[in-house]
Structure formats: structure tokens, C-alpha cells
C-alpha positions in Angstrom: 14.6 -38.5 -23.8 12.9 -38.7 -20.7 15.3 -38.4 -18.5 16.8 -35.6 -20.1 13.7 -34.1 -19.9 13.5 -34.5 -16.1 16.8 -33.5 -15.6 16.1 -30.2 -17.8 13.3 -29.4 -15.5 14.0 -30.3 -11.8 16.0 -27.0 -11.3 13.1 -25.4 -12.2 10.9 -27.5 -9.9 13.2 -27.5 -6.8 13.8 -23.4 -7.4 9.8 -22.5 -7.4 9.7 -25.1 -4.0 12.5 -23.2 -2.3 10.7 -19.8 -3.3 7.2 -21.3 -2.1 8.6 -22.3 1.3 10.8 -19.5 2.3 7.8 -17.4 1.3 5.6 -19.3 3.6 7.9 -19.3 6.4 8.4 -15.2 6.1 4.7 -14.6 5.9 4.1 -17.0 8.7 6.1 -15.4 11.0 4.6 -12.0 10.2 1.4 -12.9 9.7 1.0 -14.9 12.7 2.7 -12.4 15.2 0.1 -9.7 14.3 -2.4 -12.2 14.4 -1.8 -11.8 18.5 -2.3 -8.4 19.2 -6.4 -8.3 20.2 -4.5 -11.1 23.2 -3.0 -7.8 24.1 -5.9 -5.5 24.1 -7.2 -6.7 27.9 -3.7 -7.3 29.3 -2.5 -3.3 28.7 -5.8 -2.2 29.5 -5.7 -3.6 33.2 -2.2 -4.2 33.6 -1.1 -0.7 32.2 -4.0 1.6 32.2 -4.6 2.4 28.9 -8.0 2.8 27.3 -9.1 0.3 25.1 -9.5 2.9 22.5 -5.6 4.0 22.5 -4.7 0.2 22.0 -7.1 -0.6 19.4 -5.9 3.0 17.6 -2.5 1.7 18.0 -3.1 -1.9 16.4 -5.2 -0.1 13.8 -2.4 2.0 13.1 -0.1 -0.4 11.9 -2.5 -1.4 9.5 -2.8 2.1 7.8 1.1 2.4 8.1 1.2 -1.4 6.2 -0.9 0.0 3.8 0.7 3.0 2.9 3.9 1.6 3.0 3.5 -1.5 0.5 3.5 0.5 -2.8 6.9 1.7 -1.3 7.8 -1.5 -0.6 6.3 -3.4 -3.3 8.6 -1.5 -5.8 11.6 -1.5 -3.9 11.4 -5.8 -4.4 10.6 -5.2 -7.9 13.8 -2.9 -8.5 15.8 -4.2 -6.1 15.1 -7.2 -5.3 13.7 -9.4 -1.9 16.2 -9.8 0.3 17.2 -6.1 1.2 13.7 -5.6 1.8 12.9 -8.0 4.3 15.2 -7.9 5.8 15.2 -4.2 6.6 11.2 -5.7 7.5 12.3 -8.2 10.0 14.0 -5.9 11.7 11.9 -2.8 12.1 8.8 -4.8 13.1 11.2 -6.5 15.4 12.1 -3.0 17.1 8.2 -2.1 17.3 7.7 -5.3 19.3 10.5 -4.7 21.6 9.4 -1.1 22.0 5.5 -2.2 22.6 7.6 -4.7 25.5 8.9 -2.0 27.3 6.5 1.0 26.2 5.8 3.3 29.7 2.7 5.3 28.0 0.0 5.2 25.0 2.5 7.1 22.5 5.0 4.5 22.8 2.8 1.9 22.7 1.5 3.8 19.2 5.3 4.6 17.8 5.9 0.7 18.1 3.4 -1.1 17.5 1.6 1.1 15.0 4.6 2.9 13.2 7.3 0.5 13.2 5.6 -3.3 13.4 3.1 -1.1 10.3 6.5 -0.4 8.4 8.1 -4.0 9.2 4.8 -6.0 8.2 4.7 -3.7 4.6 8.0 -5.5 4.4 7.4 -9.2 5.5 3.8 -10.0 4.0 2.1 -10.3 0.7 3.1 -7.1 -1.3 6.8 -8.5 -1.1 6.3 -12.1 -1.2 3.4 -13.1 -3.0 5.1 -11.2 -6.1 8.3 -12.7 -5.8 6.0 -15.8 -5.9 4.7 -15.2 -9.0 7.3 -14.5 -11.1 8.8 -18.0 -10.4 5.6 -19.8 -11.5 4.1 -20.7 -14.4 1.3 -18.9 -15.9 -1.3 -22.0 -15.1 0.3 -22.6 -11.5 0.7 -18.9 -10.3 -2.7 -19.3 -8.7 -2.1 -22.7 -7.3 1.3 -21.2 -6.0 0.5 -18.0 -4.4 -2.8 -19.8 -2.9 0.1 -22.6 -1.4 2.7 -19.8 0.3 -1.1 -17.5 1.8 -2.2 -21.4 3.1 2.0 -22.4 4.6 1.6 -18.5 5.9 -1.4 -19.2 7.9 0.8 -21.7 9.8 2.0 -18.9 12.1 -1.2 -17.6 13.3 -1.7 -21.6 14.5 0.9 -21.5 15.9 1.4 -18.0 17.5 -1.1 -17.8 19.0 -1.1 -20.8 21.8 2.3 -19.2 22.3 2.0 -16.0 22.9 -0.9 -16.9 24.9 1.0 -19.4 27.1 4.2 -17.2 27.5 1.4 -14.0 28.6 -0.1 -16.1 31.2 3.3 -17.3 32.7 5.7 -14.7 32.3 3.5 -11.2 31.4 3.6 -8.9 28.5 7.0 -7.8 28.3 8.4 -11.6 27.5 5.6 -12.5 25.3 6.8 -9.3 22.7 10.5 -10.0 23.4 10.0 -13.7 22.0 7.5 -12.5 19.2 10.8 -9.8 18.0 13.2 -12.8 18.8 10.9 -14.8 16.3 11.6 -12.0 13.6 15.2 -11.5 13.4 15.2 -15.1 12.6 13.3 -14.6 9.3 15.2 -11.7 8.7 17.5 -13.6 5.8 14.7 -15.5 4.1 14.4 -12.6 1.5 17.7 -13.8 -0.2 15.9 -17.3 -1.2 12.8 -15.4 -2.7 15.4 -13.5 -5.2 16.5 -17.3 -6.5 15.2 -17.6 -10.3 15.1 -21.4 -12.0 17.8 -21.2 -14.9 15.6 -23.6 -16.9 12.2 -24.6 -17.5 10.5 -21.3 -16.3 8.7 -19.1 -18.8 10.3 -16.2 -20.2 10.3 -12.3 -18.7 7.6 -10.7 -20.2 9.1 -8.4 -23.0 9.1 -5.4 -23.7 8.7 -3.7 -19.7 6.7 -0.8 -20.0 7.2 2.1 -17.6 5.6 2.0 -13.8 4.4 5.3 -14.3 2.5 3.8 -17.6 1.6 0.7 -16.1 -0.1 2.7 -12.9 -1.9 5.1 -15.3 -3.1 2.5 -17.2 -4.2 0.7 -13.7 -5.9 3.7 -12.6 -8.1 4.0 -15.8 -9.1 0.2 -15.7 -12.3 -0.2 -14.6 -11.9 -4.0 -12.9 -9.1 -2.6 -11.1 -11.0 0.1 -9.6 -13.7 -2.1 -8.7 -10.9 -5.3 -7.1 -9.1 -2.3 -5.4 -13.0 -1.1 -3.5 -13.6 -4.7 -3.0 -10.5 -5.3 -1.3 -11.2 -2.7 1.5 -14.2 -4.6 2.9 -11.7 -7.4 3.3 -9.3 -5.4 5.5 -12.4 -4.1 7.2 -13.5 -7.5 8.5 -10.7 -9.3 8.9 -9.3 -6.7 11.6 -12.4 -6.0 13.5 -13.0 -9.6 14.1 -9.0 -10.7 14.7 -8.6 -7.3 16.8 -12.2 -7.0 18.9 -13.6 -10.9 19.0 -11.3 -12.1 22.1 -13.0 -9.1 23.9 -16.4 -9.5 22.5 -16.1 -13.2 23.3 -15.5 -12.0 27.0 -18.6 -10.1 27.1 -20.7 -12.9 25.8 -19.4 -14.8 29.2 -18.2 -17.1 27.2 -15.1 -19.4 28.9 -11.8 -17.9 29.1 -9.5 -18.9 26.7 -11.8 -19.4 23.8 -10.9 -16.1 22.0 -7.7 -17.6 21.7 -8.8 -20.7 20.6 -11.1 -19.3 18.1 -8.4 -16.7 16.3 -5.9 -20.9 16.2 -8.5 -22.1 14.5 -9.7 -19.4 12.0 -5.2 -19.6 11.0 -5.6 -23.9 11.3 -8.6 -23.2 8.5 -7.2 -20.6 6.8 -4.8 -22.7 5.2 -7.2 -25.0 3.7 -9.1 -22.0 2.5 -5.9 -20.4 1.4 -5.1 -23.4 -0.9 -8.5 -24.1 -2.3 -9.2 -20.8 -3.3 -5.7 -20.9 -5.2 -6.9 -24.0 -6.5 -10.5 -22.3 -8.0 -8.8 -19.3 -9.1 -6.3 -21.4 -11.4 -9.6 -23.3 -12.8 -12.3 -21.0 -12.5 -12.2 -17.1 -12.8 -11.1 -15.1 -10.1 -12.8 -12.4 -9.6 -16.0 -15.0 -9.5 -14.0 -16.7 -6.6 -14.0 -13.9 -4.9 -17.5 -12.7 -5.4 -18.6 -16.1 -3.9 -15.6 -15.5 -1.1 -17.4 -12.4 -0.1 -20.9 -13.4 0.0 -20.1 -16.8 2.4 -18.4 -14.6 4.6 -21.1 -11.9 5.2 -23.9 -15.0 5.8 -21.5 -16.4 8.4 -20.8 -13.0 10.1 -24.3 -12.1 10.2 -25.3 -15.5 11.4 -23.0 -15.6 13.9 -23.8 -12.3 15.2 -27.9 -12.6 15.6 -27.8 -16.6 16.6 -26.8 -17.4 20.8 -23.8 -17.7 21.2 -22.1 -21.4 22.7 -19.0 -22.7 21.9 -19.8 -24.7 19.5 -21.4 -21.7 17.8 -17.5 -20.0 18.2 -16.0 -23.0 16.9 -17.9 -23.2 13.7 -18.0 -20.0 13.1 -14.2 -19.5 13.4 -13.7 -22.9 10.8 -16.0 -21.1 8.5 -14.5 -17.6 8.8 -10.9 -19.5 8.2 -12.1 -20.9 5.3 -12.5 -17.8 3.7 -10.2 -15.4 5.4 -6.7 -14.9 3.2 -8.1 -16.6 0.5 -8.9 -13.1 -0.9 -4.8 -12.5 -1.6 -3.3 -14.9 -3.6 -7.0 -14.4 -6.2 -6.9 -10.8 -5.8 -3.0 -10.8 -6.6 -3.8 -13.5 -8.7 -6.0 -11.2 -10.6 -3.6 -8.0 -10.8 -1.3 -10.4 -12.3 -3.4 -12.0 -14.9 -4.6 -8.4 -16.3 -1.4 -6.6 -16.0 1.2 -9.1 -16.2 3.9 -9.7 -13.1 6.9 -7.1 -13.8 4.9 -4.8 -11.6 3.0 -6.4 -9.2 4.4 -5.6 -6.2 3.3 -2.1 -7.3 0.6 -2.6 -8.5 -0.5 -5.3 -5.6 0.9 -2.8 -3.1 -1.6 -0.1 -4.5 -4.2 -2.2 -4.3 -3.5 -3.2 -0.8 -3.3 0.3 0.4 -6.9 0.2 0.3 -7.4 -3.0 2.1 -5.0 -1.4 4.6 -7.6 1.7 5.0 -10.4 -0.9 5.4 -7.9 -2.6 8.4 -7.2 0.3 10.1 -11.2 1.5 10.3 -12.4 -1.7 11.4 -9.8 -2.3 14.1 -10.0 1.5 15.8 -13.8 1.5 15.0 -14.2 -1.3 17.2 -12.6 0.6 20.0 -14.2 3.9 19.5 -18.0 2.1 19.1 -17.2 -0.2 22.2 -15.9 2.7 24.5 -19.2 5.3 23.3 -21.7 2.3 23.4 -20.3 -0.3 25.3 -21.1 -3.0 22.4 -19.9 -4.0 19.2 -23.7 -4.6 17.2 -22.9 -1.4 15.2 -19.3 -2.7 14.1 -21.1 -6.4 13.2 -23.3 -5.0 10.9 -21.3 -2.8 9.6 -19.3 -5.9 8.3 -22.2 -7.6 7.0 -23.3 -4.5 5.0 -19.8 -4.3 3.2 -19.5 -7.6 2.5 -22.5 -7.9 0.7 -21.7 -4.9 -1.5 -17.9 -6.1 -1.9 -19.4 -9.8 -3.1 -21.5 -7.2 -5.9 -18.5 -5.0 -7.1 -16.3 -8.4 -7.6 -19.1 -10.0 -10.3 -18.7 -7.4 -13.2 -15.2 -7.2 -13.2 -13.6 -7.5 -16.1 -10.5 -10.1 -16.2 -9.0 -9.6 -19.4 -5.1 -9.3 -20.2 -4.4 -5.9 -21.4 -2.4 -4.5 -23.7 1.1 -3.6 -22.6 1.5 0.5 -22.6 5.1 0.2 -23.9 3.5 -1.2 -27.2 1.6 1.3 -27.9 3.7 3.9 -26.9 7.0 3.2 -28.4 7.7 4.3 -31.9 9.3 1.7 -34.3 12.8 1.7 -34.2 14.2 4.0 -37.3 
């Protein structure tokens, strides 16, 4: 009986690890690659002439783009399925990096790596994968799961990093894109493993599926999901400022060369122990409690890294503590979306959420710019970050995390 047991589940088992490792690989390409782009911010500035505040408007740019492209995206993997998306993904953000390569002036710079690598990334990253994700888990391991492929994910920004920093150094700008789009097309047919769907031992599709046009009104009148969708913005907020602006601000400190790069590798070596433990809480403990906690550490580090002196050790432990707590946001916040609304729709549903998160990326990273070039510091943008974290960690507590009714039920007349 046993072994028939064990036999009856192993599909199951080996299905949800090929899913969870072909989502980890996708999102640690993607994730990693724009990751690199505040290496970038000094090297077209001197190299190519361009402000500081065209760049960082340009790599704040594909964040809004990301942002307003996941719904888009997010529902074209729930009708249509993974693969077509990312791989249409892979390839865009592939073209924005070749076009950033060879990019003569600021708008090209802006059409590649803010239009196109913002369209590809929609495509690549959690709004397409983390959903595909949950579908394949259980119920009790969808938190665990979706905390495992944010924690493989962060993989890439380890490893990116070093590289693209290395291949800059020794070969210039142009080579270090060109390898970052070659890294891209390789992911490209990943999507067609996330479409895979155990034929046994996997829970059933939730039944009936309500309408998406339901399910977002319904979304839009629920108080928790109003509050995780403004919480979600301080996330974007921080997490771009300080990936975008702290190699530079680093520099300004006099701090040794190098240690920018060093300190964005290990906030991605961290992050995937902080990406797997707050899976781990948010399948025993309840989310949105996770995340108030998330936010509150966060803004104490920030703000304590910002007023104490600055050493290397100081950049070292702040950047383990801030990768700790970095992208362990997604798989609770998705996490969350999914316990409430149930997974048919959460790419949309994720993907709406993320929009705002997106806004939150795109203001932090071109705020940094614009503050830096009409101050010549980034105080303002550091408090800034504190401030919003603190009121995210307060909007997270009164949430509301119970499973709602599904629209189609109540809707529907009985069947004559």
C-alpha cells in the first residue's frame, strides 16, 4: 500500500520540482540582470556623457513599464499559458539590452533600457512565475514554494553582478549588455516547463471560475487588498533607490572601489535566505503579519545605516540585513492574494497589485537622480524610505486575510 502510495504521488512531487526550478532559473536571470544596472549609472555618465538624471530616468523607467505591463502579462499566462509569454519576455528585454549596448544618445538609452528590458522583465519575473508556481502546489506548501523559486531567483543577482562587473572593467559597456542579452535568449524556453501540471496527487481546480472582471471588482472593493496593494509601493520605493543609487552613494562616502558591487552580491547571496524563510513564516504564521514585521526591520536598518559612519563593515552588515528582507515581500504578498482570492486569477490579480509596487520603483530610482543632481546628496531620498516604510509596516497589521466568497456563486442563478 505504501508503495503504491509513493508511486501515486512522485509525479506529482517531481512535476512541482521541475516547475520550482525552471521558475527559479527564469527569474534568476531576470532578476539578477536588472539587478546590474546602478554598475552602469557612472560608466555612461563619464564614458558617454549623459547626466546622471537621464540614466537614472531610464532605469526608473523600466520599472513603471514592468508595472504597467504585468496585469497584461499576468493574464495573458493565466489564458494562455507560460511559455508564449516568456518567451516573447526573454526576447524583448534581450533587444533592450542589446539596444542600451550600442545606444548613441539618452533616448535610446530610454527606448531600451526603459521600454523594452520594462516590457521583457513584466514577462520574466514574479507576475508570470510566481503564479504558475502556485497553481502546482498545495494549499499548505504554496507559501513554502513560491518563498523557494523568490530565494533560487536571487541566485542571479549573486551571481550577475561579479560578472557584469568583471566583463565592464575588462572589455567596456557594450560587451557587458551583449553578454547580459546573450544570458536571456537562453531562458527564453523555460516558460514551457512552468505550463507542466502533475496528473496526480495535486489538488483540484478551484470550481466554479468566476469572471476576471468579477474577481477585479470584487478585488477593488476589498479592503485588505487595498491596504497590501499601498503597502506594496513602499517596497518598490526602497528596493530601487537603494539597488539603483547605493554603488554611487557608496562612492561619495569614499568608501573603496568595488564595494558597491560587493554590497548589491551580497544583499542577492542574503536574499535567498530571506526569500525562503519568509515563505517558511508565511505558510505557519499569517502573512500579512510577516510582512508588517518585514517592513518595520527594514526601515530600522535603513535609517541606521544612514545616520551611523559609514565603514565597510557597516556596508557589509547592512547589505546582509537588507537581503534578508528584500524579496521576501513577493512570494507573502502573492502568497496573500492567493489565500483570499484563490489562484485562477493571480497573475491578474498579482499583476495589479504589482503595478503599484512598480510606481513605488520607478519614484525611488529617478528620485534619486533628480534629488542628487538639485542637491548633490541623497539624505532626502534616505529618509524618504524610512518614512514609508514605517507607514507600510502600519497598513500591513489590520489587514484582513480571510478567503472570500467566490463572485460566480453568488451571481449565478441555479440552473432551471
Amino acid at each position: 500500500m505504501s508503495t503504491a502510495n509513493s508511486k501515486r504521488f512522485a509525479p506529482a512531487f517531481n512535476q512541482t520540482t521541475l516547475v520550482i526550478l525552471a521558475g527559479a532559473l527564469i527569474l534568476s536571470a531576470a532578476m539578477g540582470i536588472r539587478q546590474t544596472f546602478g554598475l552602469f549609472i557612472g560608466p555612461f555618465s563619464f564614458d558617454r556623457g549623459l547626466p546622471v538624471t537621464l540614466i537614472a530616468f531610464a532605469i526608473a523607467l523600466h520599472n513603471l513599464v514592468w508595472g504597467l505591463a504585468q496585469p497584461f502579462a499576468g493574464a495573458a499566462a493565466d489564458r494562455y499559458g507560460s511559455a508564449p509569454v516568456v518567451a516573447f519576455g526573454a526576447t524583448t528585454f534581450a533587444a533592450g539590452l542589446g539596444l542600451a549596448a550600442v545606444a548613441p544618445s539618452g533616448a535610446m538609452l530610454i527606448v531600451g533600457m526603459g521600454l523594452l528590458v520594462g516590457i521583457g522583465v513584466s514577462c520574466t519575473t514574479f507576475g508570470v512565475v510566481l503564479p504558475a508556481v502556485g497553481r502546482i502546489a498545495s494549499p499548505e506548501n504554496r507559501s513554502m514554494a513560491m518563498g523557494l523559486v523568490s530565494a533560487g531567483g536571487s541566485a542571479g543577482q549573486v551571481l550577475m553582478v561579479p560578472l557584469v562587473q568583471g566583463v565592464r572593467l575588462s572589455s567596456g559597456i557594450a560587451t557587458s549588455l551583449f553578454v547580459l542579452a546573450f544570458l536571456m535568449l537562453l531562458i527564453a524556453p523555460l516558460g514551457m516547463v512552468l505550463d507542466r501540471r502533475a496528473r496526480v496527487g495535486t489538488p483540484l481546480q478551484e470550481a466554479p471560475v468566476a469572471p476576471l472582471r468579477k474577481v477585479l471588482g470584487q478585488a477593488a472593493r476589498h479592503r485588505g487588498y487595498l491596504l497590501l496593494t499601498l503597502g506594496f509601493f513602499t517596497c518598490g520605493f526602497q528596493l530601487a533607490f537603494i539597488a539603483t543609487h547605493l554603488p554611487e552613494y557608496l562612492s561619495l562616502c569614499h568608501m573603496p572601489v568595488g564595494l558597491g558591487a560587493t554590497a548589491l552580491a551580497l544583499i542577492g547571496l542574503f536574499n535567498m535566505a530571506g526569500s525562503w524563510a519568509c515563505g517558511w513564516l508565511g505558510g505557519r504564521y499569517r502573512q500579512h503579519h510577516v510582512l508588517g514585521w518585514l517592513y518595520l526591520i527594514r526601515s530600522l536598518t535603513i535609517g541606521a545605516f544612514f545616520l551611523l559612519p559609514k565603514t565597510p563593515a557597516s556596508v557589509v552588515i547592512f547589505a546582509a540585513v537588507m537581503g534578508l528582507t528584500w524579496l521576501g515581500t513577493v512570494p507573502l504578498t502573492s502568497g496573500l492574494v492567493a489565500k483570499v482570492f484563490g489562484t485562477r486569477h493571480l497573475g491578474s490579480l498579482f499583476g495589479l497589485c504589482f503595478l503599484s509596487h512598480q510606481i513605488g520603483s520607478f519614484l525611488g530610482a529617478w528620485l534619486g537622480g533628480l534629488v542628487f543632481d538639485l542637491t548633490g546628496s541623497y539624505s532626502l531620498l534616505w529618509e524618504a524610505t524610512v518614512v514609508a516604510g514605517l507607514v507600510a509596516a502600519m497598513l500591513h497589521f489590520p489587514i484582513d486575510d480571510t478567503t472570500v466568497s467566490t463572485p460566480a456563486l453568488r451571481a449565478e442563478p441555479a440552473a432551471a
